[in-house]
N, C-alpha and C positions, 0 to 999 in steps of 0.2 A: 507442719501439722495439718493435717485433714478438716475441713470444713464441719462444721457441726450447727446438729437441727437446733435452734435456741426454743422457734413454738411452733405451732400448726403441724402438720398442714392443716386448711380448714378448704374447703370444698365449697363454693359461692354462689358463684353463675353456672347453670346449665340452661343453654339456648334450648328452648322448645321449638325455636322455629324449623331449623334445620336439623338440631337432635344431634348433633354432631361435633360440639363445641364447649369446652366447659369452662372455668378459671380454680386453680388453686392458691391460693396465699401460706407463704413462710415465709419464717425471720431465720435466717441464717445466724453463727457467730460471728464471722467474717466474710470478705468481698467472693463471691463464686458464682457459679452458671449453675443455678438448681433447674431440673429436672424434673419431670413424670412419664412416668412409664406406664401403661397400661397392657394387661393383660393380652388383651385384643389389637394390639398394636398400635393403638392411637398415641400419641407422645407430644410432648412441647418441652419447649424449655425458654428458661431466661435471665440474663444477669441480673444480679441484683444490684439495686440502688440503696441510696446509704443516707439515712436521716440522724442525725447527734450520735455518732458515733455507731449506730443497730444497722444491721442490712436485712433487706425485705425483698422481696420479689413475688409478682403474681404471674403465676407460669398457664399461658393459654394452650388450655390441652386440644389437637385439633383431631380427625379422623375417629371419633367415636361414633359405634353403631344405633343408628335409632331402635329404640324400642328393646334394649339392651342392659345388662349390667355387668360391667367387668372390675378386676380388681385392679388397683393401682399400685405403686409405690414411687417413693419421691429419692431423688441423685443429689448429692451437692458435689458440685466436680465428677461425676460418673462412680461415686461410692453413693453406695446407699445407707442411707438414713432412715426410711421410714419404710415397713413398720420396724423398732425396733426387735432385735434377737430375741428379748425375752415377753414380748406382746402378749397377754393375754385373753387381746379380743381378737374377735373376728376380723380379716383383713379388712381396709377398705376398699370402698367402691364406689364408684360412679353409675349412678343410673339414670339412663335417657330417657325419655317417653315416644311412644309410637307415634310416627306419622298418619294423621288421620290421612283414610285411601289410598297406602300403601302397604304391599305385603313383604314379606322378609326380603323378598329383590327389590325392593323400591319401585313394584308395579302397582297399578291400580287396585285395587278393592272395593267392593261394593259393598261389601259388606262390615269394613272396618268402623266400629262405633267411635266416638268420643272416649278420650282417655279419660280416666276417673282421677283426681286432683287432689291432694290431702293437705291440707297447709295448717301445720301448727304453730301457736301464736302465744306469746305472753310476756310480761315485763317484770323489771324488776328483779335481777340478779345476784342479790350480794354473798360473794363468792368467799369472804374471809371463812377460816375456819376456826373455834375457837382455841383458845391459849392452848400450847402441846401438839397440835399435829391439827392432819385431815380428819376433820369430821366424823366421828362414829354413829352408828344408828340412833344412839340413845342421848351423846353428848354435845351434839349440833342443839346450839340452845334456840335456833327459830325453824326445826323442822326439817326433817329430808328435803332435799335438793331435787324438785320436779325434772329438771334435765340430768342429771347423776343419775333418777331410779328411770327415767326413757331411755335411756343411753341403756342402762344393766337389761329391763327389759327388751330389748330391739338385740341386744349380746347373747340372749340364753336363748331367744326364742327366731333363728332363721328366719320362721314363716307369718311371723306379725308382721301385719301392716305400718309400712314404714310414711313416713311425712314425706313427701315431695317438696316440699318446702318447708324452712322452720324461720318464722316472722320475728327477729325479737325487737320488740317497740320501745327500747328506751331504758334507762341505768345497765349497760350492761358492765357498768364497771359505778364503783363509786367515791368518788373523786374527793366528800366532804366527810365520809365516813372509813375510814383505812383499818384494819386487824392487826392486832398485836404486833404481826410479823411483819407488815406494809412498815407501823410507826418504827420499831429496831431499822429497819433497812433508811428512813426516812432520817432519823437521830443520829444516825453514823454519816451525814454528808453535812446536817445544820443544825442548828440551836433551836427544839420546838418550841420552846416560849415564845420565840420570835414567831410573827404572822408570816404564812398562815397557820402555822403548828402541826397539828399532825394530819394537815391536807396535804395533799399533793400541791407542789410550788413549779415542778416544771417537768416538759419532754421525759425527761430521762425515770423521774417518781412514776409519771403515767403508764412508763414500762412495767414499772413493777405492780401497778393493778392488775394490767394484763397479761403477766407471770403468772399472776394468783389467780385469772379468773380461767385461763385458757388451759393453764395445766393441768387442772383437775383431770386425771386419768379418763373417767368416764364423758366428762366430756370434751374433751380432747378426743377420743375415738368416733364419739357422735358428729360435732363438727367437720369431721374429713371425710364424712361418708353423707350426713344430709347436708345440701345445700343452704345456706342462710342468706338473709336479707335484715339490715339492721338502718333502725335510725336511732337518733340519742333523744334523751330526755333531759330533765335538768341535773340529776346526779352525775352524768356523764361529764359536767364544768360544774355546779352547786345549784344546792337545793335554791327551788324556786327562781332557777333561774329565767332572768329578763320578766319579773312581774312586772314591771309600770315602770315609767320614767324616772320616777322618783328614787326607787332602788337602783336603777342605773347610774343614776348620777353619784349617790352616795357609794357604790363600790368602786366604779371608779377613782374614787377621791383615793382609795388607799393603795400604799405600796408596791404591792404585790399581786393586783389583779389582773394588770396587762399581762406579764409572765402567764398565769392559770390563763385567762382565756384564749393567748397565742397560744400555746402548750395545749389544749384541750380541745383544741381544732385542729393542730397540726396531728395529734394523736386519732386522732375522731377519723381524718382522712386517711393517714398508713392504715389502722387497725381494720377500720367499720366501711368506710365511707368505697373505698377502690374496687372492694368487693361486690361492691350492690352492681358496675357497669358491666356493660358487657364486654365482650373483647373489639367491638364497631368502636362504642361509645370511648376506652380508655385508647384505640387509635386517634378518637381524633382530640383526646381529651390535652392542651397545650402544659397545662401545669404537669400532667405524670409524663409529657415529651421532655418536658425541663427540669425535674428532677432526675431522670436516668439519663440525661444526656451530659451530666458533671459528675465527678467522683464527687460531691456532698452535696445533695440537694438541702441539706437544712436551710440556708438564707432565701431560695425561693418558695420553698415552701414555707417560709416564717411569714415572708413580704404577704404571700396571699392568706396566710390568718391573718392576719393584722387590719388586709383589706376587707376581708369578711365580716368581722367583725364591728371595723367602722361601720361600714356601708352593706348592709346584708344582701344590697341587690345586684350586688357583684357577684354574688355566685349564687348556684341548686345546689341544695341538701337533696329534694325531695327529687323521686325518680318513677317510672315506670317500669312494671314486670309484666311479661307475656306467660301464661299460663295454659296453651293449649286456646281453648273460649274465657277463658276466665282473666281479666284483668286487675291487676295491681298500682294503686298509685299509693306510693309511700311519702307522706308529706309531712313536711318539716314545719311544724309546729311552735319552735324553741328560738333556733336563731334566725327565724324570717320577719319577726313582730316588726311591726310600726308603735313607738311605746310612746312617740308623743300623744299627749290628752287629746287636744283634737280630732288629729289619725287615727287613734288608737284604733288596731289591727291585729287581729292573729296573722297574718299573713300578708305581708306588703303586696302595691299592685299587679307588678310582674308575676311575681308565686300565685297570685289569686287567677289571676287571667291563664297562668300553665295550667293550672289545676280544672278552670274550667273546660279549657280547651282538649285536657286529654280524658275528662270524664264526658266531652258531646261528642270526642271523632268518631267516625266510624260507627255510627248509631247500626244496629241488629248485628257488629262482629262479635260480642262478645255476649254471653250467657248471664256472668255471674258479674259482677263489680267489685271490689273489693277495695277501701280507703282505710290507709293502714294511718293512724295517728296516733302517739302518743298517748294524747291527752282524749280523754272520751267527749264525745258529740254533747251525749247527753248523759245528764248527772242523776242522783237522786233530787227529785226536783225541790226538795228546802233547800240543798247546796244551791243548784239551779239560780234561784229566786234570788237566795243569798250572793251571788256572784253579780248576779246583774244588778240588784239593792247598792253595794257597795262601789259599785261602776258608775252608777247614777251619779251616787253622794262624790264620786271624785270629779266627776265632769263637772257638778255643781247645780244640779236639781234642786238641791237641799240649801240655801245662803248663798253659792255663787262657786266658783272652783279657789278662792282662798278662804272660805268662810270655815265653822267650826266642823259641819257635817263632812266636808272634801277631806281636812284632816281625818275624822273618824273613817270617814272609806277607806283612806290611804293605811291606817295604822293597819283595819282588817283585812283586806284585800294582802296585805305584807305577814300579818304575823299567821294567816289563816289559810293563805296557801288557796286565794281566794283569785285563780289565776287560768281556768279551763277556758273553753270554748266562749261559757256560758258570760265571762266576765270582759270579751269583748263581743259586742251586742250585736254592732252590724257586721263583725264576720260569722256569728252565728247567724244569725239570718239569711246572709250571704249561701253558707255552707246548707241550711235548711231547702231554700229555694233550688240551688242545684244538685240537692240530691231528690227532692220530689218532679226537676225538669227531664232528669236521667231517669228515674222510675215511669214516667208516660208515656204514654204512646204507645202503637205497632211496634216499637220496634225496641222497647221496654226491654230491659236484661229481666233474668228469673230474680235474680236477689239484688240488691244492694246492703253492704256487711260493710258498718264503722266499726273499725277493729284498733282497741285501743287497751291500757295497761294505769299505769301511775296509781291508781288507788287504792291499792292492796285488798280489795276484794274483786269477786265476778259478778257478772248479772247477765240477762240479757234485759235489751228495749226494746218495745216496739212505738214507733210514733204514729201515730193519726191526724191528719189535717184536717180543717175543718172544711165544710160542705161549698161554702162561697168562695176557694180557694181559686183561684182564676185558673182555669188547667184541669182540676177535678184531682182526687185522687189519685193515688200513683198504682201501675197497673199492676208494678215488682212488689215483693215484700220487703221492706225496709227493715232493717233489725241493726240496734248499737251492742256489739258485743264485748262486751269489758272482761281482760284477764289479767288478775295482778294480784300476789306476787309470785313470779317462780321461786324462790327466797329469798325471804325476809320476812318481817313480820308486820304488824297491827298492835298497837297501845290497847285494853279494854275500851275504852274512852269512844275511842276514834271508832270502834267498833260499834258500839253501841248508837254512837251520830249517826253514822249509815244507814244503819235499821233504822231510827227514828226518821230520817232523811225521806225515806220511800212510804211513811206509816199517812195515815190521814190526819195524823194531827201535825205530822212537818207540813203536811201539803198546805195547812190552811195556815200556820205560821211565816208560812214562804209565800202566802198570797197578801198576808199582812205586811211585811218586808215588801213586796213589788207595788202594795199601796202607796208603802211611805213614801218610796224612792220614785214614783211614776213614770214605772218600764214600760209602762203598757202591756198590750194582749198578747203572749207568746205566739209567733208564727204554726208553731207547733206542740201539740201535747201527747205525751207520751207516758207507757204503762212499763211496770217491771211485768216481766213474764218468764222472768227465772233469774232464781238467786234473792238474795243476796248467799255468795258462798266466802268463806274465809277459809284460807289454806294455800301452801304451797302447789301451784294449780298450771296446770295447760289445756288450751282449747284447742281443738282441732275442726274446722270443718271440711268435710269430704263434698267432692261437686264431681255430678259424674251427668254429661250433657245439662240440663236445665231443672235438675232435681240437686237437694243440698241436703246436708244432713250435720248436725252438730253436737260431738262432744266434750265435755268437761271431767277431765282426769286431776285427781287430789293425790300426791306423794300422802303414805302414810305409816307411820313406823308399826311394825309388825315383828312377833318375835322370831322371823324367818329371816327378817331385812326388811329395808321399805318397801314399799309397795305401792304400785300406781289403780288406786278405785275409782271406776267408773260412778259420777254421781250425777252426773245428768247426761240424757243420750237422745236428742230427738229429730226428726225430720221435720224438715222446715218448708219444705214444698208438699203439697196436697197432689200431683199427676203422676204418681207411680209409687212405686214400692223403695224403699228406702235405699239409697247408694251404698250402704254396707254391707248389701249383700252379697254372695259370694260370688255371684256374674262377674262382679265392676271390681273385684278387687284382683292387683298386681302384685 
């Protein structure tokens, strides 16, 4: 029997540097040599290797033309699979970007500008669809699906502006929350009363989220044609995951959580993780030489969850993107913590020192900055306050670190989801300090963009230091831009906190909490300057040399179909006329 597509393709890596280079990821049914074929005669191939039973392969496409777009299709065994017979989108495609200072023979130019850059961004995926099928316009009970109506948009309309990149920060799968159809699949292999019920318990369940989230038609077409870059969140293993030591210890204790966190890393690595490297990076990467170099990689790749896990400083989550001028570092947030009291860390010291290192190299190569995390910098500042208040009382400001007020931290900080930036102190500060070191100078990028998701609304911030700041002001615009959710929802509740969170009377309730707790004087303070928005949402910013421009699109049901509204649109740089216009666009 013939080899068959099980998911993808998904489209990943495109090297900007050489413009010539890409990665595709699929899962096969069985063992074969998939393929890509391109239009323009670029092609790769590669067997696939074999995780619990699934075969995967990520096929490096080589001989693509810079500054090009050509259409693809994918082989398993020299049959084609993809697009299938009855396709009703537009074929895909692979598109490269121009070599700055060369012209279509790869000769110099003098005239060639800076490529324009679109990177859309948001979190927060929940792909179930309600009981009876796929989602209808009207019966999706939290909203059109912001990547389902991009995808339908980017399908009808050829000459829109597509994303050169599409960022997703975290849940792209949800591991604690499963749909009708996940828990039936779920109930047919175990006994859901037993823990953990109708979560996901191993490898093989994890497949079936990514069933549900990848096959969506629409976005199934969009992932094979924009490239992606993914890091996880705490849905991705369970909510709240790696709050404090104290959580840790206590899940530990039970049954069935080595399974879910081995399983949810091994998963996180086939699905998310292979695709962020590039085709250098998985050359010299020893774990994906050791999984394709045996007919079942499962126990090596089990051994290095397991190690990860223990020891986070065993391995990078977090990676680098090359952008043309524009720079990406995507940092792992979730499973790099340091959670003893003491240490306590967003980011152990190895993560911290990469992080430094790859946001000071090469001061004036890059234009724009861009620090992709999860979890937002900066919060509505009563959360803010409220995060660091509650860190305090756990360290022991408040009676000592066993006394009554450490408990009270500990209970809030756990059931409140009291777990951002802000609630470990000195790597917020940490993270403060090196992004106002990266804003200074000559040789100052144009922007700096904390690009982040988890909270189910959007905003943007701007921060301002204060005047004795050793350094002075930062010479770049600083901006935290929050997008979340692409689907899923918001309580009234939680809704209503937010607002209250950014108002003047959280702000001075949040200065009474940083009394109590004695956080002292924030490093930094910062202003909302757009938003708060609630809705199924995507952000996009466009960078086109040293000018930026940012927008915020809302899915919204219409009785045409959904529909993607424009509700916020502005340029973020003051030296020129805004990058959407029709000059800089591709």
């Amino acid at each position: 029997m013939a080899a068959g597509l099980r998911l993808g393709p998904l489209l990943r890596h495109v090297d900007w540097e050489t413009a010539s280079t890409a990665t595709v990821w699929v899962e096969a049914d069985r063992p074969c040599t998939a393929g890509v074929r391109c239009a323009d005669g670029a092609s790769g191939s590669s067997r696939t290797f074999a995780v619990a039973g699934h075969h995967y392969a990520l096929v490096v496409v080589s001989g693509l033309t810079p500054g090009s777009t050509t259409e693809y299709e994918v082989l398993l065994d020299e049959g084609r699979v993809w697009p299938p017979e009855d396709h009703r989108f537009p074929a895909s495609t692979i598109t490269t970007p121009p070599i700055p200072g060369a012209d279509e023979d790869g000769e110099g130019s003098e005239d060639a500008g800076p490529p324009t850059v679109r990177v859309a961004f948001g979190s927060c995926r929940w792909a179930a669809p309600p009981a009876g099928g796929h989602a209808s316009v009207r019966s999706d009970p939290v909203g059109p699906d912001a990547l389902d109506t991009l995808a339908a948009r980017l399908a009808a309309d050829p000459d829109a502006p597509r994303p050169d990149v599409l960022l997703l920060l975290g849940d792209q799968v949800y591991a604690d929350e499963t749909s009708q159809a996940t828990r039936q699949r779920l109930a047919a292999r175990r006994d859901l009363d037993e823990p953990p019920g109708a979560e996901v318990a191993d490898y093989d369940e994890y497949t079936c989220l990514y069933d549900e989230s990848w096959r969506d038609p629409e976005v199934r077409w969009l992932l094979s044609t924009v490239p992606s870059c993914m890091i996880f969140d705490d849905h991705d293993v369970i909510d709240d995951w790696n709050t404090s030591s104290a959580w840790l210890t206590e899940i530990r204790s039970t049954a069935w959580w080595h399974e879910r966190i081995v399983s949810g890393l091994m998963s996180y690595w086939v699905y998310q993780h292979l695709g962020n490297l590039s085709p250098a990076e998985l050359a010299a990467d020893p774990l994906y030489a050791a999984v394709r170099a045996t007919p079942d990689g499962t126990e090596a790749l089990r051994r290095f969850a397991a190690e990860a896990d223990a020891d986070p400083s065993r391995t990078r989550w977090s990676y680098r993107r090359i952008f043309g001028r524009v720079r990406l570092l995507m940092v792992d947030s979730r499973a790099a913590r340091v959670l003893d009291e003491p240490q306590r860390a967003m980011l152990h010291p190895q993560e911290a020192r990469w992080l430094r290192d790859e946001a000071l190299s090469g001061p004036g190569s890059y234009d724009h900055l861009l620090i992709g995390t999860s979890l937002p910098w900066l919060l509505p500042p009563l959360v803010h306050d409220a995060e660091q208040w509650s860190s305090a009382l756990c360290r022991g400001e408040r009676g000592g670190p066993d006394g009554r007020w450490a408990r009270v931290g500990e209970y809030l900080r756990q059931r409140s989801d009291l777990e951002h930036w802000a609630a470990f102190p000195d790597s917020f500060g940490e993270l403060t300090e090196l992004i106002r070191e990266v804003s200074s100078g000559p040789d100052a990028p144009a922007t700096v963009c904390v690009l982040s998701g988890d909270v189910h609304h959007a905003y943007v911030a701007e921060p301002s230091w204060p005047v004795a700041v050793p350094g002075g002001a930062p010479d770049a615009r600083v901006l935290q831009l929050t997008c979340s959710p692409v689907h899923n929802s918001i309580p009234a509740p939680l809704k209503a906190g937010f607002r209250f969170g950014w108002s003047r009377a959280g702000r001075r309730l949040g200065r009474l909490l940083a009394r109590h707790g004695r956080t002292g004087t924030p490093p930094v303070r910062w202003q909302k300057t757009g938003g708060p928005w609630f809705g199924n949402q995507l952000m996009t910013l466009t960078l086109h040399g040293r000018k930026a421009a940012l927008s915020l699109v809302q899915a919204k049901s219409r009785k045409t179909g959904p529909q993607l509204e424009t509700v916020f649109d502005d340029c973020l740089t003051d030296d020129g006329p805004s990058p959407f216009s029709q000059s800089t666009k591709r």
